[in-house]
N, C-alpha and C positions, 0 to 999 in steps of 0.2 A: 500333720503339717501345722504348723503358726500360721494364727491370720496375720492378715493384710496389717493391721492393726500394731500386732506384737512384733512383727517384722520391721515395721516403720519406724515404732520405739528404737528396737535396739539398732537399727542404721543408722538413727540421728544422737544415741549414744556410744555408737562406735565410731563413728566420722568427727564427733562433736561439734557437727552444724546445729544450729537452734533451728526452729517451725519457721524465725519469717526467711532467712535465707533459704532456704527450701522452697518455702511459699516463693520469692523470687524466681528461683531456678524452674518451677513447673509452672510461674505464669499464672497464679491463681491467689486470694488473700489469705494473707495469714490465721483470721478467723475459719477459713474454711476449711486447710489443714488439720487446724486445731480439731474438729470435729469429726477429721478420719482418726486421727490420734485417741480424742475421748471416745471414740466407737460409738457418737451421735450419729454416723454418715456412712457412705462408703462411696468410691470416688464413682464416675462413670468408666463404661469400659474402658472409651477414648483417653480417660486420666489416669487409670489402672495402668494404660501402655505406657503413657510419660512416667507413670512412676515407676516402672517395670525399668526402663532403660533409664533411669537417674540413679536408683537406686538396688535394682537388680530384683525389689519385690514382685515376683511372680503376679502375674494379675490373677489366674484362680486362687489365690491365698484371699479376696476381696471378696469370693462369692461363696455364697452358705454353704458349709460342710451339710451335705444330704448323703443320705445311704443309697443303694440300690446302683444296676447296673445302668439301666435305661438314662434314669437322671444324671448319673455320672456322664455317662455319652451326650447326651445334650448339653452339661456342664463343659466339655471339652468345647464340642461346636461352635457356643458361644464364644469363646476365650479364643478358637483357634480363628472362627469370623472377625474377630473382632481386631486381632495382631494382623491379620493379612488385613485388613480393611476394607472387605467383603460387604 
């Protein structure tokens, strides 16, 4: 799977929206964006959703690809507490 990251790229090169319209639409600055984009950041869950349903970016594509069965399943829990808003 692409991260968070490489997914957001090509969304905002396949839609041809720029970062600050973006940044408009999810309500946050444009610098801040900018820094899920450079992979300086990664958004919170809360922003994961909004950019999940703006954009269709999965919010586990934001959280660190780990090995293992156990971490996977807590990896889920999170993402799935987090979409129900648990």
């Amino acid at each position: 799977m692409k991260t968070g990251r490489e997914q957001l790229i090509s969304w905002l090169e396949r839609t041809r929206h720029n970062q600050s319209e973006l940044a408009e639409i999810l309500r946050i600055s444009r610098p801040v964006l900018s820094k899920f984009v450079k992979g300086h950041r990664r958004p919170t869950l809360e922003l994961a959703v909004k950019i999940q349903d703006t954009t269709g970016v999965p919010v586990e594509s934001w959280v660190l690809h780990v090995r293992g069965t156990s971490t996977r399943r807590r990896k889920q829990a999170i993402v799935a507490s987090a979409v129900s808003g648990v």
